[in-house]
C-alpha positions as CSV (number, residue, x, y, z in Angstrom):
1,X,-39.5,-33.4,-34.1
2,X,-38.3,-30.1,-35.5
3,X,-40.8,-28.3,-32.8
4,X,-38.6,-29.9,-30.2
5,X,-35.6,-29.1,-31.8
6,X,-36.2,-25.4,-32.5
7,X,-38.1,-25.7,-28.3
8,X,-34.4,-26.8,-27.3
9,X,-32.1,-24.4,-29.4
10,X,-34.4,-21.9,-28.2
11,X,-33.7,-22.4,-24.8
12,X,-30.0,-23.1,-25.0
13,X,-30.3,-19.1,-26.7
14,X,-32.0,-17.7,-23.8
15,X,-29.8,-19.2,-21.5
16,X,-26.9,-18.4,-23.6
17,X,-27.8,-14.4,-23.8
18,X,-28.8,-14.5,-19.8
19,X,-25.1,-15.7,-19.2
20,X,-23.8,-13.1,-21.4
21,X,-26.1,-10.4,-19.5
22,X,-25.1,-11.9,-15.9
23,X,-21.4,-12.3,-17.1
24,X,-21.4,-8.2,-18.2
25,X,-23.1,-7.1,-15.3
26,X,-20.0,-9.1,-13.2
27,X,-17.3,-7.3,-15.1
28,X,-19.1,-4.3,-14.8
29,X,-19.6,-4.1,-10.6
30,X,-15.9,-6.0,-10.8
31,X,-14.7,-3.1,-13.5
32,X,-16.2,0.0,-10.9
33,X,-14.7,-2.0,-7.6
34,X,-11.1,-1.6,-8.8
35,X,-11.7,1.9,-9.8
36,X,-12.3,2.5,-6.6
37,X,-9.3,0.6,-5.3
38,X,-7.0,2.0,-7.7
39,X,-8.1,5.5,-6.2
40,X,-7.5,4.6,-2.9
41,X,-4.4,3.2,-3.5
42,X,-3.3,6.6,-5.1
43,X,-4.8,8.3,-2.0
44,X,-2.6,6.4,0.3
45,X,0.5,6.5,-2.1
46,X,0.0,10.1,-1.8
47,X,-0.3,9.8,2.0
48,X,2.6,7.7,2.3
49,X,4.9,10.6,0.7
50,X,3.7,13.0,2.8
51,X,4.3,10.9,6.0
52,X,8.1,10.8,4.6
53,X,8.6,14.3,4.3
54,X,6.9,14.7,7.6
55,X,9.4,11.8,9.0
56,X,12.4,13.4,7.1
57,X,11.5,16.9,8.2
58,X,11.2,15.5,12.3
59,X,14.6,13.5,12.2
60,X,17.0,16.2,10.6
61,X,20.6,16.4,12.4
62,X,19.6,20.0,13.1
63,X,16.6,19.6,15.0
64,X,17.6,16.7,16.9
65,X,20.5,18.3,18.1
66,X,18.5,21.9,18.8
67,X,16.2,19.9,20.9
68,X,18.7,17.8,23.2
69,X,20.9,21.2,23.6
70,X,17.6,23.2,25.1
71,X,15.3,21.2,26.3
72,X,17.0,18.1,27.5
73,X,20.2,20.4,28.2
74,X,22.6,17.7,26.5
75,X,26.5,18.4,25.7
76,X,28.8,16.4,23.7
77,X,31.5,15.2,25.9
78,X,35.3,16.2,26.3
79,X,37.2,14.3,23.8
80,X,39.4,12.5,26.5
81,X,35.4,10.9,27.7
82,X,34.7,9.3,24.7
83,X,35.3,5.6,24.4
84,X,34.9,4.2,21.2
85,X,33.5,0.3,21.8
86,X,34.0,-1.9,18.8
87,X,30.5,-4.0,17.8
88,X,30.9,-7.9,18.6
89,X,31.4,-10.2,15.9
90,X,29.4,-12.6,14.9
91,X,30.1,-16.2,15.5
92,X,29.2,-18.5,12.3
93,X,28.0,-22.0,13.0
């Protein structure tokens, strides 16, 4: 009777300290997986900032306004040609 019992605590121990082993190993791959993630997340933060600047840099008043006066050969208009047209308003059900 007390062979059994020891057989049977014995068992529930080893399977007991092979959950414990499988449930590290888990955390472990997990713990490395979002390490990586976190870096690439950085990475594309980082990418992100520089694609604003860049976006920033493309859109300025200045440059806008350069390119339409050489290369598109744009003028603003006599005063007495521009019409100011008011935005429709919006109908509420």
């Amino acid at each position: 009777m007390i062979a059994r019992l020891t057989f049977i605590l014995l068992a529930a121990l080893i399977a007991c300290a092979l959950a414990v082993v499988t449930a590290q190993h888990k955390a472990r791959k997990l713990y490395v997986e979002l390490q990586k993630e976190q870096t690439a997340a950085k990475r594309l933060d980082e990418e992100w900032g520089q694609l604003q600047l860049e976006q920033g840099t493309w859109a300025t008043h200045g440059r806008i306004e350069r390119i339409a006066t050489r290369e598109l050969n744009m003028r603003l208009p006599v005063a007495a040609r521009i019409e100011v047209v008011p935005a429709p308003k919006e109908s509420r059900p």
